[in-house]
ZADO-1210 file (C-alpha; in nm, 4 decimals, padded with zeros to 6 digits):
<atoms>
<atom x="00.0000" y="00.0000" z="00.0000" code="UNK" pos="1"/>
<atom x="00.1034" y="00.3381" z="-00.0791" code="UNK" pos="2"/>
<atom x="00.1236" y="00.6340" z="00.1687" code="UNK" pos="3"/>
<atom x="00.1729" y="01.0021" z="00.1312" code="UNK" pos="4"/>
<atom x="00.4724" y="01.1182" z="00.3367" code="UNK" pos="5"/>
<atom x="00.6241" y="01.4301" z="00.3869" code="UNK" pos="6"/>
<atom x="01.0146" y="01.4552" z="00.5633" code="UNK" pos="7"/>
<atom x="00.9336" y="01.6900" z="00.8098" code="UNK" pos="8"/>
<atom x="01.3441" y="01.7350" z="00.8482" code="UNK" pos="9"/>
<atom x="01.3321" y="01.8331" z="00.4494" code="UNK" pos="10"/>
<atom x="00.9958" y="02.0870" z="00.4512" code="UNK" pos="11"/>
<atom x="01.0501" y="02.4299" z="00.4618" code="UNK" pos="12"/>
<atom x="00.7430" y="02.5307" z="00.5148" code="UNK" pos="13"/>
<atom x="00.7007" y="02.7415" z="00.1489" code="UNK" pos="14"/>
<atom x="00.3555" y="02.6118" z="00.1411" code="UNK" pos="15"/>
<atom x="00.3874" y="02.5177" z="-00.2667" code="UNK" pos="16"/>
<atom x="00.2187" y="02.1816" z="-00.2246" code="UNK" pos="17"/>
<atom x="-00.0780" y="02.3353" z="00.0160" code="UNK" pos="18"/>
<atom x="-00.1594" y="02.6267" z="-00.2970" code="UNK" pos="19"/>
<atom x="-00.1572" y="02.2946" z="-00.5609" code="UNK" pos="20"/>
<atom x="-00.3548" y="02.0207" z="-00.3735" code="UNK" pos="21"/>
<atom x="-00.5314" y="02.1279" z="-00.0920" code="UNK" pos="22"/>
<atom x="-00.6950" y="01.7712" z="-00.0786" code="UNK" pos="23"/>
<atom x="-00.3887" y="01.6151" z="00.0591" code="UNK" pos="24"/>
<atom x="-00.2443" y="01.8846" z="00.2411" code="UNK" pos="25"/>
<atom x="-00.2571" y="02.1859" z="00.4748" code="UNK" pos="26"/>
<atom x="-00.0503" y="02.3534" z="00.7325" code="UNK" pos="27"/>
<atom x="00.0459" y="02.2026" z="01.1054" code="UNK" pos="28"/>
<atom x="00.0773" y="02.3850" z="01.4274" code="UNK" pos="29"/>
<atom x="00.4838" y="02.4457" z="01.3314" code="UNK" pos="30"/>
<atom x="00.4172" y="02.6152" z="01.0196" code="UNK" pos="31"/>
<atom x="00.4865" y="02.3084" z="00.7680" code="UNK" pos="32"/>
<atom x="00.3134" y="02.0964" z="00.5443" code="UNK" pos="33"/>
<atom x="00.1436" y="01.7774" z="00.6777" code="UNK" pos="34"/>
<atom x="-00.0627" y="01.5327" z="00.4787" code="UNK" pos="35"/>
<atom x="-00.4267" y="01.5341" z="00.5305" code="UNK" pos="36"/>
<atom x="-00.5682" y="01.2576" z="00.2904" code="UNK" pos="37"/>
<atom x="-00.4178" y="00.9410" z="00.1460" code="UNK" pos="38"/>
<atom x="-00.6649" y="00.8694" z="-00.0398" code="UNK" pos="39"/>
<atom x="-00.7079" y="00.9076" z="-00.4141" code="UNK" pos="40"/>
<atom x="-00.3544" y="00.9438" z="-00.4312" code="UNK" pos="41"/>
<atom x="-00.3350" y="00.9030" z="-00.8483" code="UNK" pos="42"/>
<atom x="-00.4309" y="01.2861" z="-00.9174" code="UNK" pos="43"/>
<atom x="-00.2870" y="01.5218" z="-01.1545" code="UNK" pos="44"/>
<atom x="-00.2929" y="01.7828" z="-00.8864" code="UNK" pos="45"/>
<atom x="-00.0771" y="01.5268" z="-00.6080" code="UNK" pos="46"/>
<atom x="00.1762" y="01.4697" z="-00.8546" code="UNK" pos="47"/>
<atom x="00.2597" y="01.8527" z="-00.9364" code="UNK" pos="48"/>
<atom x="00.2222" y="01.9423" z="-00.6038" code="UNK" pos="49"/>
<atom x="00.4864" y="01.6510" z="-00.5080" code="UNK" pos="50"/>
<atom x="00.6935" y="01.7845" z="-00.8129" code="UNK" pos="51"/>
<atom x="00.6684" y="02.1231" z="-00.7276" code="UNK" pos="52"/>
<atom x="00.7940" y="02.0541" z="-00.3440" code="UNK" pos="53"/>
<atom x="01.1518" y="02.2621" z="-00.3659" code="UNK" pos="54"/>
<atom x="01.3302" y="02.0317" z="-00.1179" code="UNK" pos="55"/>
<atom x="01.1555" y="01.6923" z="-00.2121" code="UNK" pos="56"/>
<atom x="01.0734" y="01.6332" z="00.0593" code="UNK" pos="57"/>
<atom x="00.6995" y="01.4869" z="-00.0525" code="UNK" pos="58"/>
<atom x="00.7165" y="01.1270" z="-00.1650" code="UNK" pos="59"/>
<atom x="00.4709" y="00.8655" z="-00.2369" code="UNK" pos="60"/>
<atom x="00.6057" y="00.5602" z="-00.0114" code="UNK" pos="61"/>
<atom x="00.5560" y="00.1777" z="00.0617" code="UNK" pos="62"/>
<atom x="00.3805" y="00.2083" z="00.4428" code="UNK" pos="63"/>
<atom x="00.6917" y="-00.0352" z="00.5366" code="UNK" pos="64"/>
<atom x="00.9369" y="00.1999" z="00.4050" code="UNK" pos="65"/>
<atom x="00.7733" y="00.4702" z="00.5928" code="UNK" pos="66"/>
<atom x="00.7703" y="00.3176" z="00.8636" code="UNK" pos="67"/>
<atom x="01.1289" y="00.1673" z="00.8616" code="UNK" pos="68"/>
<atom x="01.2364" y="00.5539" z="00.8583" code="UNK" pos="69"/>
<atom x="01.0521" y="00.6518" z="01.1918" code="UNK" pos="70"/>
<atom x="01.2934" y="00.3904" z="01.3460" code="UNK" pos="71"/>
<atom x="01.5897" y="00.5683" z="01.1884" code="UNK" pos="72"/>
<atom x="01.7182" y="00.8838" z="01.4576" code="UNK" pos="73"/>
<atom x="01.8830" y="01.0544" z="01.1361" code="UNK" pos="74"/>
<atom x="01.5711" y="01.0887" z="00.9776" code="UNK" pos="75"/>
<atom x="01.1953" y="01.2785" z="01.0910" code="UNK" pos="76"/>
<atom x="00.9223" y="01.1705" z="00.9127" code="UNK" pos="77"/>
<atom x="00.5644" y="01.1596" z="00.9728" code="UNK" pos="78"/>
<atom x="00.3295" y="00.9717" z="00.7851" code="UNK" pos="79"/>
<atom x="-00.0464" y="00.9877" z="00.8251" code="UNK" pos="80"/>
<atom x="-00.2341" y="00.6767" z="00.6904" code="UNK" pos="81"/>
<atom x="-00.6163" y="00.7971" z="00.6525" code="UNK" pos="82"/>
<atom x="-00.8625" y="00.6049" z="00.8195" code="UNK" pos="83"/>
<atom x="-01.2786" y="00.5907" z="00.7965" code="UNK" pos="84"/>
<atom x="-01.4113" y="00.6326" z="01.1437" code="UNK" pos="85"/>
</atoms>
C-alpha cells in the first residue's frame, strides 16, 4: 500500500504543495506541510504538487518503508495513513 509522506526534516514550510492540492495537504501547528488525505492518491494535482515541493521532501512511499524511517534517529518523518471512522 502506498502512503503520502512528507520529511518533516526536508519541509521548509514554502507552502507550494498546500496552494496545488489542498486535498492532501494543509498547514500544522509548526508552520509546515502535513498530509491530510491518502486517499485518491493518483491525481494530476498530487503529482505537481509533489513535483513542485523545492526540497523533495513529498514522496509517495511503501507504508513499510515509511515506517522503517521513523525507526531511523537521522531521519523525521511523519506519515499519516487515513482512516474511515
Amino acid at each position: 500500500m502506498d502512503i503520502l509522506d512528507i520529511e518533516k526534516n526536508k519541509c521548509i514550510g514554502c507552502g507550494a504543495c498546500i496552494s496545488i492540492d489542498e486535498a492532501h495537504f494543509d498547514w500544522d501547528d509548526d508552520g509546515l506541510s502535513k498530509v491530510i488525505s491518502n486517499e485518491n492518491l493518483q491525481t494530476e494535482e498530487l503529482t505537481n504538487a509533489i513535483e513542485s515541493c523545492p526540497t523533495a521532501a513529498i514522496r509517495l512511499a511503501k507504508t513499510s518503508t515509511v515506517f522503517e524511517n521513523i525507526s531511523d534517529d537521522s531521519k523525521t518523518t511523519s506519515p499519516i495513513v487515513a482512516t474511515d471512522n
